[in-house]
N, C-alpha and C positions, 0 to 999 in steps of 0.2 A: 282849397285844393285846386291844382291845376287842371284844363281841360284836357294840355298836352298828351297825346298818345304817345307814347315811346314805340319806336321803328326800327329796322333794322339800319344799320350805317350804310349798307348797300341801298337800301331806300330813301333817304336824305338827299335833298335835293339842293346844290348851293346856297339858293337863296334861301332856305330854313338855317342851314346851317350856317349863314351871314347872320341871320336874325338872331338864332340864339346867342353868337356871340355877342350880337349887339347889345341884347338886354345883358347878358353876364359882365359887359366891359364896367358898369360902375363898380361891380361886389371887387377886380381886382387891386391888387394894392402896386405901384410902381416904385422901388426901392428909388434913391434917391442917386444920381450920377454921382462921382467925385471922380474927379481927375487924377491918373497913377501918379505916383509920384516920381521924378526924373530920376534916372541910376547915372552915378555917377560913370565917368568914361573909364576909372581906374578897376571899376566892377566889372568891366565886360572883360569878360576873357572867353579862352577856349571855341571859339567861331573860327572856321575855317568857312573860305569860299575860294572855291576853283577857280583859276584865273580866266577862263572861258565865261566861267557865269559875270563874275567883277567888268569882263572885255563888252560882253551882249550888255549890260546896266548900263555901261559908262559911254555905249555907243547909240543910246535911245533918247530921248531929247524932252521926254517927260522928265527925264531925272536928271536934269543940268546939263546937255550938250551947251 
């Protein structure tokens, strides 16, 4: 049996509440990534974008100036 006292949330103190997660991080299970699979370009339909939003994208230099 554990010594833990159980507290209010409002009484937990981050670094308790770092610790527990710490010890609970083995028991979780992390599902396994896969990558989405590509849609075809003939699938995409029905998106509209205002020529204002397409003009501010086209005009920022993160996205291919």
């Amino acid at each position: 049996m554990s010594n833990h006292i159980a507290t209010r949330e409002s009484e937990m103190s981050l670094a308790e509440l770092r610790g527990d997660c710490a010890r609970m991080a083995p028991h979780w299970v992390v599902p396994a990534k896969s990558a989405p699979a590509p849609v075809a370009p003939s699938r995409i339909h029905g998106i509209t974008v205002p020529a204002a939003s397409a003009r501010l994208i086209d005009a920022m230099s993160d996205y291919g100036d």
